[in-house]
N, C-alpha and C positions, 0 to 999 in steps of 0.2 A: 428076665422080663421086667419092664417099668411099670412100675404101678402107680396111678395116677390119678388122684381125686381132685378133679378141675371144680372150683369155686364159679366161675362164672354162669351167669343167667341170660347173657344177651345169645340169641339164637343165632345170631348173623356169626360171631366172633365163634360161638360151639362148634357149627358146621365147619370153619376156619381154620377149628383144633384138630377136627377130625382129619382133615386134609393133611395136617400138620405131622402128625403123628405117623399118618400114614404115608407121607414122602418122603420126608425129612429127618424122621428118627430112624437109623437104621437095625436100632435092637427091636424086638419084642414090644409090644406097650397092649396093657391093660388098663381102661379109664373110665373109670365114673362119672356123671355129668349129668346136669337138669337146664331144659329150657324154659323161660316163664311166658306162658302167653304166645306160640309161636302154630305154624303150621310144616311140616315139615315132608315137602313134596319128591317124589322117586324122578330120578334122572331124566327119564323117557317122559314124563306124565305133562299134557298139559296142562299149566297152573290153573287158570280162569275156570277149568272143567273141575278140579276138584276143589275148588273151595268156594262158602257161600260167601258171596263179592262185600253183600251190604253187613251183614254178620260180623262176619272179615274187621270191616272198616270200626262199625259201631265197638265192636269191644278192643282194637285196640292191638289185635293179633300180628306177627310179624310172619310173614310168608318166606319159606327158604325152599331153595334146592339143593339134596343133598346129591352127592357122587353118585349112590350107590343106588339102582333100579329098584322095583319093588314100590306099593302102594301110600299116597300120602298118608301121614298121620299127626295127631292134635297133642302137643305138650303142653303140660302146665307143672306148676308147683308139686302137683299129687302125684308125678310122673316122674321115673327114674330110669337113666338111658345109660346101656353099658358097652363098651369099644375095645374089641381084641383087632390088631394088627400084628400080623406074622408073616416072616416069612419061609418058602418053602421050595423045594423041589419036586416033592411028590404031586401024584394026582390027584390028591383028599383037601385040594386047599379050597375048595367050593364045600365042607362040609357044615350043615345048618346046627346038628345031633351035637357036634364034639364043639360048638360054641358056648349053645345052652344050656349044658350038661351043668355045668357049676353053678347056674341059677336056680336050677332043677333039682340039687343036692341041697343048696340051701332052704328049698321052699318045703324040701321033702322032710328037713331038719326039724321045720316051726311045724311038720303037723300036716300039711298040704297035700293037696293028692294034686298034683300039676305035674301036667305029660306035655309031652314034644307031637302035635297035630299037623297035617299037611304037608304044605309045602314049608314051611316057615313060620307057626305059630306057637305059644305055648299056652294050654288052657287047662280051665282050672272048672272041673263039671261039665265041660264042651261048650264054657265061656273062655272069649280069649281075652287073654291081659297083656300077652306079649307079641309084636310083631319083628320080624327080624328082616335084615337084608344085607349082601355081601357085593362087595366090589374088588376084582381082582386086577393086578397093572403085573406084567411078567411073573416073577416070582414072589410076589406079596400080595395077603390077601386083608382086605380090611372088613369085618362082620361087628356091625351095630344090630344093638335093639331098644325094644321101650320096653319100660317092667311099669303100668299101672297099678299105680301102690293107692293112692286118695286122689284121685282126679276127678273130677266136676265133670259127670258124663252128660248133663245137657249143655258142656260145650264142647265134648268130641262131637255130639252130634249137630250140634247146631252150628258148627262151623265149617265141615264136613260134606252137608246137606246142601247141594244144587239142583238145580232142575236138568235132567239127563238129554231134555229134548232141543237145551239151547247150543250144546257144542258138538258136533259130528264129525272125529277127523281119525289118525291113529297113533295120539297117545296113549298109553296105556291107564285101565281106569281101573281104580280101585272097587273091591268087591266089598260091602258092608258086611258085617257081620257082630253077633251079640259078644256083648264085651263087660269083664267083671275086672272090680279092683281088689287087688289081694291080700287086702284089708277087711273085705268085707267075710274072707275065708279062715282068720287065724283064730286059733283056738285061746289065747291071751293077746290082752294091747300091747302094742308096738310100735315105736313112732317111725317113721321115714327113716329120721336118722339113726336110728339104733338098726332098723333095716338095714341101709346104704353101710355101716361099719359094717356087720355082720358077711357081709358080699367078699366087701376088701378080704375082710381075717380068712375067709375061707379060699380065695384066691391068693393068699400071701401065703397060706401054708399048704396048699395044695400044690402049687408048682415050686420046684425043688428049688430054680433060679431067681423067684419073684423076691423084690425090693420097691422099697415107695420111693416115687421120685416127684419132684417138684419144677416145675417151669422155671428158666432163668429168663432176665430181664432181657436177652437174647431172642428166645424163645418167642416170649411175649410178643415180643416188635412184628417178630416176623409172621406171626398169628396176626396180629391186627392189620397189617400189609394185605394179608389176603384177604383179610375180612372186608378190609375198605374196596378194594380192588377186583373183587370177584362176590362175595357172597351178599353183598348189602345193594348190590346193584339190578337194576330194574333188569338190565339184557341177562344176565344170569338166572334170575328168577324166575321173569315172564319169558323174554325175548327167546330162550330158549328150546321152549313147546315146541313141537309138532307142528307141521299145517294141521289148519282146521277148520270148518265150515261154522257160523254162526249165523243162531237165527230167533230171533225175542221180538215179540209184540205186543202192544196193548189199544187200551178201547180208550179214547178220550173223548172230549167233550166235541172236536173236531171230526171224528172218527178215529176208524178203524189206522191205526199206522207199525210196519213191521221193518226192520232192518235183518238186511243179511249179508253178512261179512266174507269174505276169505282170506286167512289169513295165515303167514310164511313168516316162521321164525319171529311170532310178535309184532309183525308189521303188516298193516293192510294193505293187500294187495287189490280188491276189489269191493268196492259199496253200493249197494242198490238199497232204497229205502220207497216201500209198496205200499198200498192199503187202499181204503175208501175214501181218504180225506179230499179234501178241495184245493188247490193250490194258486195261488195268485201269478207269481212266476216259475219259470223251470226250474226246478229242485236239481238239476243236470251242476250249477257251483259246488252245492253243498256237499254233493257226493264227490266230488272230484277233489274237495277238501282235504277229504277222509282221506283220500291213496295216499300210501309210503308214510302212515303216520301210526305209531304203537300204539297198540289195541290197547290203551293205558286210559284212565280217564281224564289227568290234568291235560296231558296232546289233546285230547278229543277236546274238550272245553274250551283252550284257548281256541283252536280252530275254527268252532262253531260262531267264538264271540264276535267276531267277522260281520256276522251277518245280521241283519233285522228281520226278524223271523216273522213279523207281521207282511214284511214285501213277498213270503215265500209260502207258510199254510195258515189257513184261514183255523182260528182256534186251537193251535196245539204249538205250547211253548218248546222254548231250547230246553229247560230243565225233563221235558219230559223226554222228547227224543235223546237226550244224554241217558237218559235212567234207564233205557232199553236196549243201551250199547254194550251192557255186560250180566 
């Protein structure tokens, strides 16, 4: 088995490795890996539904979709993510137990009382620190997780946090739940990286085949190929959701004004926009605008800038109708 402590921080090129690994390398691979600053969303999920849009923007967060189903979750610096690919012929290759087993023996090493919960969690006092998810293609199985060592929990939650009543469709949505870093559980200090070594050695002499392996300049290329080409891309990321109904409104100085979306595969299929306000001309353009345009905010913008919003509602700017789009 490969074992493999990937340096990289960009989340687009991580998710890129993961892929990588799991198609393209035909042995085994074990891999350690952190993202800085990312959201990192389940196959099935639609994006816009799990993460908070302006949040999102304001700090700087990079949004991904990864292969593998199962609920978004918030990386950062304080966060440590680890990557078994195998392959197999038996029926045990969807097992969650016999992944986290060696994160479990390590944690159980420093002192930790952390168990294997659920469907896919590992917690620590019936906090979770760790979330897991697997993605199977014939006979290989690829199983990630997060390990919460020092991460900044008011930006798991605060980036996270949406309003549940603005998106109604069937992507699948994440279930909140209380979450500890396992750091805050060691009985002595321990950095990250004396952590992250501690994982390797124990995976390095636990499996009887394991060896460290290193990325060639081969490798790389063919990682950033994907990364460019699939994971940094808006159709990947957004375009991919679900259908899903959209529906946000506010109170302005105009009135009462609500948009409601439907939307297929990231792309608007239908716009209706309601309320109390007053309207000079048929708002019938503006909506018509909208169709067959990704539910993205620079499309919506340039579209809107068409128009002179003073010929169309009495009192209520573009800037505001945009901020109610998502």
């Amino acid at each position: 088995m490969l074992c493999i402590h990937h340096h990289s921080t960009d989340p687009y090129f991580n998710i890129a490795t993961d892929e990588f690994i799991f198609k393209h390398i035909d042995e085994d691979c074990f891999m350690l890996w952190q993202n800085d600053n990312a959201i990192i969303v389940g196959k099935h999920q639609n994006t816009l539904a799990e993460i908070n849009l302006d949040y999102v923007k304001d700090k700087g967060i990079k949004v991904v979709r990864r292969l593998s189903g199962g609920g978004a979750v918030y990386h950062d610096m304080g966060n440590l993510n680890f990557t078994f690919t195998r392959t197999s012929d038996n029926e045990d290759m969807v097992d969650f137990k016999r992944y986290t087993k060696p994160i479990l023996e390590v944690l159980q090493g420093l002192g930790i009382d952390a168990k294997f919960e659920g469907r896919n969690d590992l917690t620590i006092e019936g906090k979770k620190f760790s979330g897991n998810a697997e993605h199977v293609f014939k006979n290989k199985v690829m199983h990630h997780g997060t390990l919460l060592f020092s991460s900044e929990m008011k930006d798991v939650s605060g980036a996270l946090k949406v309003n549940p009543l603005k998106y109604q469709g069937r992507g699948t949505k994440s279930i909140p739940k209380r979450v500890t870093n396992i750091s805050n559980h060691l009985k002595e200090p321990l950095s990250l990286e004396a952590f992250t070594d501690g994982i390797m050695q124990h995976i390095l002499t636990t499996f009887p085949d394991a060896r460290l392996y290193e990325f060639t300049k081969k490798d790389l290329e063919a990682i950033q190929k994907i990364r460019d080409e699939k994971y940094a891309t808006w159709e990947w990321n957004f375009g991919r959701s679900p259908e899903y109904n959209f529906k946000q409104g506010m109170r302005t100085e105009g009135g009462v004004i609500e948009v409601h979306l439907d939307v297929e595969k990231g792309i608007i299929k239908k716009a209706q926009i309601t309320g109390d306000f007053f309207h000079i001309r048929e708002i019938t353009p503006i909506q018509a605008a909208l169709i067959n345009l990704p539910h993205e905010e620079q499309a919506i913008k340039k579209a809107l800038s068409q128009f002179d919003f003073k010929q169309y509602f009495k009192d209520i700017t573009k800037d505001e109708l945009l901020s109610i789009m998502f």
